[in-house]
Structures are given as structure tokens and as C-alpha cells.
PDB file of N, CA, C, O and CB in Angstrom:
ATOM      1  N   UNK A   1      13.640  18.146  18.521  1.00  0.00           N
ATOM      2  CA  UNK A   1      12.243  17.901  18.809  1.00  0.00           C
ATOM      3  C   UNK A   1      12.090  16.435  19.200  1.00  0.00           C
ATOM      4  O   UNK A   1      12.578  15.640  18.397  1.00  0.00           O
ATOM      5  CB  UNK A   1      11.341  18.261  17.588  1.00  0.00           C
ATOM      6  N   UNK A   2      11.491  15.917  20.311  1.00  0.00           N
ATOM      7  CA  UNK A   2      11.154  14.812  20.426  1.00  0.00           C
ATOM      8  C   UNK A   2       9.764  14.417  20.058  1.00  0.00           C
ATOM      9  O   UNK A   2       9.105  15.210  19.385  1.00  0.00           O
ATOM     10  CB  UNK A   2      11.452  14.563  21.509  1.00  0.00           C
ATOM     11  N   UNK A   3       9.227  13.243  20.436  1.00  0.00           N
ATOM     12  CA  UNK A   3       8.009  12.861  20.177  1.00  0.00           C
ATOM     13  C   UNK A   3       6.873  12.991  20.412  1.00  0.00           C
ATOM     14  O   UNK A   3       5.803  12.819  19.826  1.00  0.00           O
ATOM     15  CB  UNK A   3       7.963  12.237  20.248  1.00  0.00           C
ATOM     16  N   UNK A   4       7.250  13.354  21.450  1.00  0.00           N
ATOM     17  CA  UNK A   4       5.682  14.282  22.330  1.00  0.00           C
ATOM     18  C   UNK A   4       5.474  15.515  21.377  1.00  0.00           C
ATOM     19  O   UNK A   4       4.510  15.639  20.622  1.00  0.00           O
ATOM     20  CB  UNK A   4       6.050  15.119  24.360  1.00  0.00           C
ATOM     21  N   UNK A   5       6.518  16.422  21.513  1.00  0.00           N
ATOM     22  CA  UNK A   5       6.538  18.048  21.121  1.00  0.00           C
ATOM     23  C   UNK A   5       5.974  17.501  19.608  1.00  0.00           C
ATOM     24  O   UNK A   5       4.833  17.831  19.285  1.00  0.00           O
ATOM     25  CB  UNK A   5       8.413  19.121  21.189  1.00  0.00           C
ATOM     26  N   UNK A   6       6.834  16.611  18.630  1.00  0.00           N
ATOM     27  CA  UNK A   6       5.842  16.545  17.147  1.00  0.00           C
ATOM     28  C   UNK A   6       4.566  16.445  17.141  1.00  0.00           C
ATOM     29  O   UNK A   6       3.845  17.123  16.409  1.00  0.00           O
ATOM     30  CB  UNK A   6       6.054  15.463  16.300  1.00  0.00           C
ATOM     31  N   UNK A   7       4.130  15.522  18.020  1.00  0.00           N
ATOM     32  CA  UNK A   7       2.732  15.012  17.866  1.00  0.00           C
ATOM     33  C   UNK A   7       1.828  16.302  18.272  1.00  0.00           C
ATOM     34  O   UNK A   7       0.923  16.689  17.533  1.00  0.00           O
ATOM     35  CB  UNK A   7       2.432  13.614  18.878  1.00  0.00           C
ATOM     36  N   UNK A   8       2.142  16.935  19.499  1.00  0.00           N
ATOM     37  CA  UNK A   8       1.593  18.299  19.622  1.00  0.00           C
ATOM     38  C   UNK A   8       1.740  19.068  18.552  1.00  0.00           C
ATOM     39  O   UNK A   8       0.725  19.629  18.140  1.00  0.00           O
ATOM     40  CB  UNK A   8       2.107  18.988  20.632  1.00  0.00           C
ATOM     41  N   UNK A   9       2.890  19.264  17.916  1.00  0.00           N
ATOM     42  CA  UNK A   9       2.598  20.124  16.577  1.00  0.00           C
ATOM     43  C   UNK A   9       2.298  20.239  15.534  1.00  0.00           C
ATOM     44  O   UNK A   9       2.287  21.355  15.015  1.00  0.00           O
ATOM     45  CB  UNK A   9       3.027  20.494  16.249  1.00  0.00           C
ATOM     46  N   UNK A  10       1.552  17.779  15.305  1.00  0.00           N
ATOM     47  CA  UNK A  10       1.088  17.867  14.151  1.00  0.00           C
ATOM     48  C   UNK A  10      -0.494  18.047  14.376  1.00  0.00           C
ATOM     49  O   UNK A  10      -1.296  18.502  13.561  1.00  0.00           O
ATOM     50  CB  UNK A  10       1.548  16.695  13.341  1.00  0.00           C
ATOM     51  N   UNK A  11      -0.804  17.489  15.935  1.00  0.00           N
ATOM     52  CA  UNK A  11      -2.559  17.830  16.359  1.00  0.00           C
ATOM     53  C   UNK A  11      -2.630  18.839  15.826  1.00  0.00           C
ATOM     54  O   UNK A  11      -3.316  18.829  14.804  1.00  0.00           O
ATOM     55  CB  UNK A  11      -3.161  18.041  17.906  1.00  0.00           C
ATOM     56  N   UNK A  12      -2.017  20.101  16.212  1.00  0.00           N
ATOM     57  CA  UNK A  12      -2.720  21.378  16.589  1.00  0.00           C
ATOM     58  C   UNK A  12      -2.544  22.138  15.346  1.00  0.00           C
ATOM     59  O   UNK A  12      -3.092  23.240  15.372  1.00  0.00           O
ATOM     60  CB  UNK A  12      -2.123  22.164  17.916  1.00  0.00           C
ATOM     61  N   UNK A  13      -1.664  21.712  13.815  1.00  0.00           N
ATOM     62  CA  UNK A  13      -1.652  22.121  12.788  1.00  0.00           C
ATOM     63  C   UNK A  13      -2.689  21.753  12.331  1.00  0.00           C
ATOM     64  O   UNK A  13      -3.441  22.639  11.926  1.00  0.00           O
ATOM     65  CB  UNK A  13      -0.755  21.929  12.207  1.00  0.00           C
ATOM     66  N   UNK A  14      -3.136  20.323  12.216  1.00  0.00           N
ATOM     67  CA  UNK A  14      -4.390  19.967  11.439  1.00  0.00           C
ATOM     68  C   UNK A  14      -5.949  19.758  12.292  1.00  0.00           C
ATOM     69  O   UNK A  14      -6.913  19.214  11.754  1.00  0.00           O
ATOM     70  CB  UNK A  14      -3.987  18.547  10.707  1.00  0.00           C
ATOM     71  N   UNK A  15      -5.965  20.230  13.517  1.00  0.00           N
ATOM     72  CA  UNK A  15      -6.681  19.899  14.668  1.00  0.00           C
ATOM     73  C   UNK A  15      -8.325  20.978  13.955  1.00  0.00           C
ATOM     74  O   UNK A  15      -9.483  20.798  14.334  1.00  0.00           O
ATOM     75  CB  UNK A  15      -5.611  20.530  16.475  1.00  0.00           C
ATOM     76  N   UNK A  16      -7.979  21.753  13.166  1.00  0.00           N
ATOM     77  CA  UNK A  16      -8.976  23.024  12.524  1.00  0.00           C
ATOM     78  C   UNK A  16      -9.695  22.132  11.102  1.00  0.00           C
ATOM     79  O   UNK A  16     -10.497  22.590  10.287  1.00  0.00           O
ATOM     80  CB  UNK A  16      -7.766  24.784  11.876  1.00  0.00           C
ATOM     81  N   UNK A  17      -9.219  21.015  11.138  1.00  0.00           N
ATOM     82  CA  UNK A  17      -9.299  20.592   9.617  1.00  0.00           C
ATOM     83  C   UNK A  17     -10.673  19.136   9.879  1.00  0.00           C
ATOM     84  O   UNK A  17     -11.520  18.632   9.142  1.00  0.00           O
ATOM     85  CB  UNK A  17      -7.247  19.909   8.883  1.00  0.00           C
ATOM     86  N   UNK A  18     -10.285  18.942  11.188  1.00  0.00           N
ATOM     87  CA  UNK A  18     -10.774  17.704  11.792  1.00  0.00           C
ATOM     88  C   UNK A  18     -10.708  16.519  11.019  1.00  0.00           C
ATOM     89  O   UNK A  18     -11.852  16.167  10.729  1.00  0.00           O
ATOM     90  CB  UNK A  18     -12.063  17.840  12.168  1.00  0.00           C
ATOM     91  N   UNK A  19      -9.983  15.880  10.639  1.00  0.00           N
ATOM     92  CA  UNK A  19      -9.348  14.303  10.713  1.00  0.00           C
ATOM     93  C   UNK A  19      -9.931  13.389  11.398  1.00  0.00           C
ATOM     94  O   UNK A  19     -10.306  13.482  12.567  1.00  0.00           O
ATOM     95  CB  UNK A  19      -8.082  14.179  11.259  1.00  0.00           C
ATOM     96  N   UNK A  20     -10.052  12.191  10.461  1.00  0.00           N
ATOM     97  CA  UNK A  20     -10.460  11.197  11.235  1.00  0.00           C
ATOM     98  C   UNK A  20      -9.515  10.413  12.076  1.00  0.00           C
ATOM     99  O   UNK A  20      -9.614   9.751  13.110  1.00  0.00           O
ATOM    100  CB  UNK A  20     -11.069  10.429  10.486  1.00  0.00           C
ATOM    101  N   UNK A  21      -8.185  10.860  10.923  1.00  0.00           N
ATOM    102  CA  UNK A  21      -6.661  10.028  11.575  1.00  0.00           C
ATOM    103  C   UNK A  21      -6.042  11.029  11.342  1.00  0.00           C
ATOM    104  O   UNK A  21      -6.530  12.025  10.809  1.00  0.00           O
ATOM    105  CB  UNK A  21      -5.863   8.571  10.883  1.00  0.00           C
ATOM    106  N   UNK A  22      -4.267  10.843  11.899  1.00  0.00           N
ATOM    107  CA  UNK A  22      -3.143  11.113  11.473  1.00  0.00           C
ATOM    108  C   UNK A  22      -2.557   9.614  11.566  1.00  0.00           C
ATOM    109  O   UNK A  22      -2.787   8.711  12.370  1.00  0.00           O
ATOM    110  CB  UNK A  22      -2.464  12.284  12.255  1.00  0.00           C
ATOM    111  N   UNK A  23      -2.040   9.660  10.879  1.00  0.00           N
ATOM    112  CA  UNK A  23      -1.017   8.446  11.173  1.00  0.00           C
ATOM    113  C   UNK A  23       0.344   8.998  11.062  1.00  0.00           C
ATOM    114  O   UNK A  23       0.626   9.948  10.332  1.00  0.00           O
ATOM    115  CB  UNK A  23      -1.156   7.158  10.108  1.00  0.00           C
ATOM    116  N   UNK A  24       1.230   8.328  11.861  1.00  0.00           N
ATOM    117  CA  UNK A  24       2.644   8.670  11.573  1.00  0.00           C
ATOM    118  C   UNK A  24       3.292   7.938  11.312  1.00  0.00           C
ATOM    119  O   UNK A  24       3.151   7.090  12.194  1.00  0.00           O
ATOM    120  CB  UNK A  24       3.271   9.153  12.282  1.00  0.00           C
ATOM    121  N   UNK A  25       4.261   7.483  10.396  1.00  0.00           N
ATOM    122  CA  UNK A  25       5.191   6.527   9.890  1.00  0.00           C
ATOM    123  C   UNK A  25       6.624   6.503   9.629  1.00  0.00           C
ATOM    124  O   UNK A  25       7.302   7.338  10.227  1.00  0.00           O
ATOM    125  CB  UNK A  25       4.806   6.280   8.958  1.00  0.00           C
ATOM    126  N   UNK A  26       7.123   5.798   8.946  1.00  0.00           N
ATOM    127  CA  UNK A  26       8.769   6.200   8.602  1.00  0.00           C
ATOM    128  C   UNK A  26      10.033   6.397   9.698  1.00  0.00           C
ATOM    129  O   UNK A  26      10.370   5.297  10.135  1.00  0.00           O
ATOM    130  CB  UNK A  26       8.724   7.625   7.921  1.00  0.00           C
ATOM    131  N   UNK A  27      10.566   7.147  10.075  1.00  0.00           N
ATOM    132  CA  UNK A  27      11.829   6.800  10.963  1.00  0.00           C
ATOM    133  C   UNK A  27      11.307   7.052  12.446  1.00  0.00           C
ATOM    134  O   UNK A  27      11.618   6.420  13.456  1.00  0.00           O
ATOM    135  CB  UNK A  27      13.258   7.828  10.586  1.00  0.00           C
ATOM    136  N   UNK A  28      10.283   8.323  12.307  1.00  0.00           N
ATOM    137  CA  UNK A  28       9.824   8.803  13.206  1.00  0.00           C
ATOM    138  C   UNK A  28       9.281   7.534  13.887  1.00  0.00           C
ATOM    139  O   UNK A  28       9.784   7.015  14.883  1.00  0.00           O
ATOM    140  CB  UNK A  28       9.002   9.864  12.857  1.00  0.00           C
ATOM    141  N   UNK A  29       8.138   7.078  13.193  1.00  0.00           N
ATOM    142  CA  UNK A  29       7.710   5.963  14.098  1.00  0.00           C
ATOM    143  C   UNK A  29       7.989   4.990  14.424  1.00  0.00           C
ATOM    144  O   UNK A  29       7.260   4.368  15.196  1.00  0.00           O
ATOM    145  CB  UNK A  29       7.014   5.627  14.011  1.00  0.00           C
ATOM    146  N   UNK A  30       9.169   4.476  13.955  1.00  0.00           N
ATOM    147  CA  UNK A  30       9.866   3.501  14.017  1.00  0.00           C
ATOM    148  C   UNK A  30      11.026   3.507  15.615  1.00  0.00           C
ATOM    149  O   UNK A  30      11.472   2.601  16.318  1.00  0.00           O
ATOM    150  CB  UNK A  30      10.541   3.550  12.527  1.00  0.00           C
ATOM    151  N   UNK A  31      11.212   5.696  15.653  1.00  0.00           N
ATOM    152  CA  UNK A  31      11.969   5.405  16.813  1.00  0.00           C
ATOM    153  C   UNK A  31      13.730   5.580  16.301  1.00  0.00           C
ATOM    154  O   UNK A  31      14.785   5.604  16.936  1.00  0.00           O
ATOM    155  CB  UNK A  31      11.478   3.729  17.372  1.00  0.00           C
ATOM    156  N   UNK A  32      13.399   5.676  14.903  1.00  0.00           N
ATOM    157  CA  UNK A  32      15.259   5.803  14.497  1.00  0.00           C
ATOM    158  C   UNK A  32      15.412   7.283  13.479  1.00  0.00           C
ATOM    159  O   UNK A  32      15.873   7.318  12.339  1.00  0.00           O
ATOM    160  CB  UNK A  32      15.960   4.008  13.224  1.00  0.00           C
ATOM    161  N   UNK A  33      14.832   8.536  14.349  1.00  0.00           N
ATOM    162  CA  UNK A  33      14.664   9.402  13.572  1.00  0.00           C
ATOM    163  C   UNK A  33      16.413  10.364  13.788  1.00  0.00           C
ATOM    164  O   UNK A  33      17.107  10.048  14.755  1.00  0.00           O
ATOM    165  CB  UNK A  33      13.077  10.145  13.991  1.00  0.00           C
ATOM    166  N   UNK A  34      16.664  10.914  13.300  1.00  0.00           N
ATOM    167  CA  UNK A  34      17.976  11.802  13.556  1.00  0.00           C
ATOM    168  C   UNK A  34      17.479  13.153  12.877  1.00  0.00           C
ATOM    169  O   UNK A  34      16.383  13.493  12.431  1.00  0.00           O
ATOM    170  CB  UNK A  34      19.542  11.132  12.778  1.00  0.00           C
ATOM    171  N   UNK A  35      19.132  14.008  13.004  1.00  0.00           N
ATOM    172  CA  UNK A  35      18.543  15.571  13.124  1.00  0.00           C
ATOM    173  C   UNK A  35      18.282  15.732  11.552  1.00  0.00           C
ATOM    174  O   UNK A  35      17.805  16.843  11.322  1.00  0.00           O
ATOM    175  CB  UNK A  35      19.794  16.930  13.858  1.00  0.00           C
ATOM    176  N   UNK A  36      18.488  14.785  10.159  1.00  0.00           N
ATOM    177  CA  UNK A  36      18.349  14.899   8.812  1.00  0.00           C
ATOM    178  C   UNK A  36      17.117  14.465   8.407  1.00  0.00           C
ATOM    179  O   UNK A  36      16.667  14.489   7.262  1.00  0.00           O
ATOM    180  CB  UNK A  36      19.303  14.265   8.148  1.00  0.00           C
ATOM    181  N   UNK A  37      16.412  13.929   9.753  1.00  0.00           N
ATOM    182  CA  UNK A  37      14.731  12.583   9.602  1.00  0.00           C
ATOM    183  C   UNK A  37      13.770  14.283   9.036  1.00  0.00           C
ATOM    184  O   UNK A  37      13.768  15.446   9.441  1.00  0.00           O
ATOM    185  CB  UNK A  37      13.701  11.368  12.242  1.00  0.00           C
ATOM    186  N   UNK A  38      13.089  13.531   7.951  1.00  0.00           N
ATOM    187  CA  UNK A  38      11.579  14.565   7.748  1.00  0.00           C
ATOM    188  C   UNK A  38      10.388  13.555   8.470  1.00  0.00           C
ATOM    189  O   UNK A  38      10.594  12.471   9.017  1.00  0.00           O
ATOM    190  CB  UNK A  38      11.049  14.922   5.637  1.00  0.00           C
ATOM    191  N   UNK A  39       9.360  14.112   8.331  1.00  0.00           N
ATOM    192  CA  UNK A  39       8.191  13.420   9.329  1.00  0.00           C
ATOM    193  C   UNK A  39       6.975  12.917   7.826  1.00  0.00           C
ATOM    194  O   UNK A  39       6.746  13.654   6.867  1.00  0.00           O
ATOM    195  CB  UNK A  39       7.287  15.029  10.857  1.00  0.00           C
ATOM    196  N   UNK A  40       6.555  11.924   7.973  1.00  0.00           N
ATOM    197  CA  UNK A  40       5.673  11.258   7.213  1.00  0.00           C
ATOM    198  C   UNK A  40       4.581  10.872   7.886  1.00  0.00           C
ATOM    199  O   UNK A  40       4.617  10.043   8.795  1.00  0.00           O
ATOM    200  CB  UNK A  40       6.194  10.258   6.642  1.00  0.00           C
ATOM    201  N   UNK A  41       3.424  11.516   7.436  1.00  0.00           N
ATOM    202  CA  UNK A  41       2.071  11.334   7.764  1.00  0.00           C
ATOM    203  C   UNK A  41       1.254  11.204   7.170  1.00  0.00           C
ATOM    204  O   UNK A  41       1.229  12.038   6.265  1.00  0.00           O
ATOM    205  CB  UNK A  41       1.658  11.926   8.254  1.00  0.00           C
ATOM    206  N   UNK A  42       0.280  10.390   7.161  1.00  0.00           N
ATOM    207  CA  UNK A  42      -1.481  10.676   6.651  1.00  0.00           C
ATOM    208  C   UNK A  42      -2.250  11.047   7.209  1.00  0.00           C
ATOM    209  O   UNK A  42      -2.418  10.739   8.389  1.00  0.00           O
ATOM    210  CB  UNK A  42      -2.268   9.839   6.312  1.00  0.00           C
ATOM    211  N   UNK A  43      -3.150  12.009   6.422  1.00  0.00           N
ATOM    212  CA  UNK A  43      -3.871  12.649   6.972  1.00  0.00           C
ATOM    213  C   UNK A  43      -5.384  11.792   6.468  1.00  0.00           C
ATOM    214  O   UNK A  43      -5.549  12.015   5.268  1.00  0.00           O
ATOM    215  CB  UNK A  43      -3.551  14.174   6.633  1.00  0.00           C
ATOM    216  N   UNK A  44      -6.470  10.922   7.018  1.00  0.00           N
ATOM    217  CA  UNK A  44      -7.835  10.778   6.740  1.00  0.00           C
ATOM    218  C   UNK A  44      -8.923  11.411   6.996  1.00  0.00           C
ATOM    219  O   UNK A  44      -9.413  11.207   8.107  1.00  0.00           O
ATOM    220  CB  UNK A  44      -8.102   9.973   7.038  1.00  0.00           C
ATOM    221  N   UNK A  45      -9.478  12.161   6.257  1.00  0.00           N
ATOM    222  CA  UNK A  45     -10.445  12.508   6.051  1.00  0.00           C
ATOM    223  C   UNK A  45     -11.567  12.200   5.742  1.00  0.00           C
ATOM    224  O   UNK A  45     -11.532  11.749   4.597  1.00  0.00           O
ATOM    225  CB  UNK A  45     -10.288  12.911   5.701  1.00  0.00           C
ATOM    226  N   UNK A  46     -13.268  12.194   6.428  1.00  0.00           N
ATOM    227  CA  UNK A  46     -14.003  11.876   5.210  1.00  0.00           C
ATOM    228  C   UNK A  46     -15.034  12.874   4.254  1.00  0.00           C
ATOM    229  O   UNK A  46     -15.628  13.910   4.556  1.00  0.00           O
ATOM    230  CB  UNK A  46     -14.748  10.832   5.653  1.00  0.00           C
ATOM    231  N   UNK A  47     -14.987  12.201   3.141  1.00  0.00           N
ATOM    232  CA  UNK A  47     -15.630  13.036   2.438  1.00  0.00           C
ATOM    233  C   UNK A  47     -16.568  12.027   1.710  1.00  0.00           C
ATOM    234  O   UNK A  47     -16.605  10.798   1.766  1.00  0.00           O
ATOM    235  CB  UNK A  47     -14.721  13.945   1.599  1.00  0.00           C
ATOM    236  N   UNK A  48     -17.407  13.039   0.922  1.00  0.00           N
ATOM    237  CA  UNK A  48     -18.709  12.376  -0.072  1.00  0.00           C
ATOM    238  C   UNK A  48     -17.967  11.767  -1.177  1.00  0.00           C
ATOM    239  O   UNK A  48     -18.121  10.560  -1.366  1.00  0.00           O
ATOM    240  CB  UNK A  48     -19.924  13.598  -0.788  1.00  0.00           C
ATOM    241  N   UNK A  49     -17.168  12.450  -1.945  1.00  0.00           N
ATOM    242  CA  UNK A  49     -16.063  12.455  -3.515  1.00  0.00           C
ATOM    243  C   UNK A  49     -15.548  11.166  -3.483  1.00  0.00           C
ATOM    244  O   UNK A  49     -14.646  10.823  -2.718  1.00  0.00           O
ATOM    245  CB  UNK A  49     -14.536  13.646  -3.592  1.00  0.00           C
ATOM    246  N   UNK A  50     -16.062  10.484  -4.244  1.00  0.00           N
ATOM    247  CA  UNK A  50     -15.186   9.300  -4.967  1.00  0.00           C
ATOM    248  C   UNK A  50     -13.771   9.691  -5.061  1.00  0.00           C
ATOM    249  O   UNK A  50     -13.302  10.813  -5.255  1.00  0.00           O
ATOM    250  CB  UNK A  50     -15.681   8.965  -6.502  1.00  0.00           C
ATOM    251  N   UNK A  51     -13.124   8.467  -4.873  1.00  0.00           N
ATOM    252  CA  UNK A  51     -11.683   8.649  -4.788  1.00  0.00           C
ATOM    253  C   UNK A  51     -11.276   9.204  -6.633  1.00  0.00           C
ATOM    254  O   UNK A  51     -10.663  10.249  -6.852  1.00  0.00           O
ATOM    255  CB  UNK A  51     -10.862   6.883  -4.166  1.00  0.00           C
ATOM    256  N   UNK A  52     -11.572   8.633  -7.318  1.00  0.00           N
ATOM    257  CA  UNK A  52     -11.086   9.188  -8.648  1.00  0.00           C
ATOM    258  C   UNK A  52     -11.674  10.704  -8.960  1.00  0.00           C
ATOM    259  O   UNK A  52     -11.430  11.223 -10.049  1.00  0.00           O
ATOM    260  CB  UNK A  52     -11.566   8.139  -9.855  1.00  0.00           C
ATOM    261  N   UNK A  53     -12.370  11.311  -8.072  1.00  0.00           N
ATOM    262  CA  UNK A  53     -12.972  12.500  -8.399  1.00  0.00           C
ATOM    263  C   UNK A  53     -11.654  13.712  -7.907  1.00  0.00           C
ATOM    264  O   UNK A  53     -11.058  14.669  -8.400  1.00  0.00           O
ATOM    265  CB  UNK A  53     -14.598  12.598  -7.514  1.00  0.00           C
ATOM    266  N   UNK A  54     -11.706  12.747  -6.319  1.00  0.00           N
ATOM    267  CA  UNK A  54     -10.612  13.579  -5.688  1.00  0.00           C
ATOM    268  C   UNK A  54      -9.270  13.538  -6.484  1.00  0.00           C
ATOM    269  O   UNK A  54      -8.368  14.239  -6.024  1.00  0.00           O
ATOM    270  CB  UNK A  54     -10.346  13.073  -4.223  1.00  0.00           C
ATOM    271  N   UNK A  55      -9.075  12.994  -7.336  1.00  0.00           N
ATOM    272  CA  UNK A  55      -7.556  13.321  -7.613  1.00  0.00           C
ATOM    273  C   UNK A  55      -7.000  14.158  -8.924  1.00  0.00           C
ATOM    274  O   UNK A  55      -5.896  14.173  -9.470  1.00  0.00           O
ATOM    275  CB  UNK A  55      -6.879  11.983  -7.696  1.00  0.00           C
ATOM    276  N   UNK A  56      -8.413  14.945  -9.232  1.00  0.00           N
ATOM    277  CA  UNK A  56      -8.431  16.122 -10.001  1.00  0.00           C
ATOM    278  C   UNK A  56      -7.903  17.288  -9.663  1.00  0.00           C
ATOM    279  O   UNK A  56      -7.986  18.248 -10.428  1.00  0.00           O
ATOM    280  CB  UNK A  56      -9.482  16.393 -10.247  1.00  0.00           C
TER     281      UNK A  56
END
């Protein structure tokens, strides 16, 4: 998989959820990913919920 094809398959996984971000990080974004690399992302959202509410 290259970089285009991920990014298409992380839009269109969370594209139903609507995000304010994805971010991508770690080897991937760095550009030094290989065939053992997993993919690291955040997902932002917003919501009303205090952050200490959310982590119930």
C-alpha cells in the first residue's frame, strides 16, 4: 500500500463519523514505513463532554 491508497482508506473509513482531523504520524508519516509498519492516527472530534467525562 502506498500513501495515497492509505489516506483513501483512512478518509473513507471514518469519512461517516465526520472528523474534524485525522492526523497521521509515526513511520508512515515520516516516509520510513516498511511491510512490518502499523499506521498511527488521531482521530478529532468535537463534542459537548468534558474531557474527564469522556474517558469513562
Amino acid at each position: 500500500m502506498n500513501k495515497e491508497e492509505l489516506k483513501k482508506t483512512i478518509v473513507s473509513s471514518y469519512k461517516k463519523l465526520n472528523p474534524v482531523k485525522i492526523i497521521l504520524f509515526g513511520s508512515w508519516c515520516r516516509g520510513e514505513e516498511d511491510k512490518y509498519s502499523d499506521v498511527d492516527i488521531i482521530v478529532i472530534y468535537e463534542t459537548k463532554k468534558r474531557f474527564l467525562d469522556r474517558l469513562e
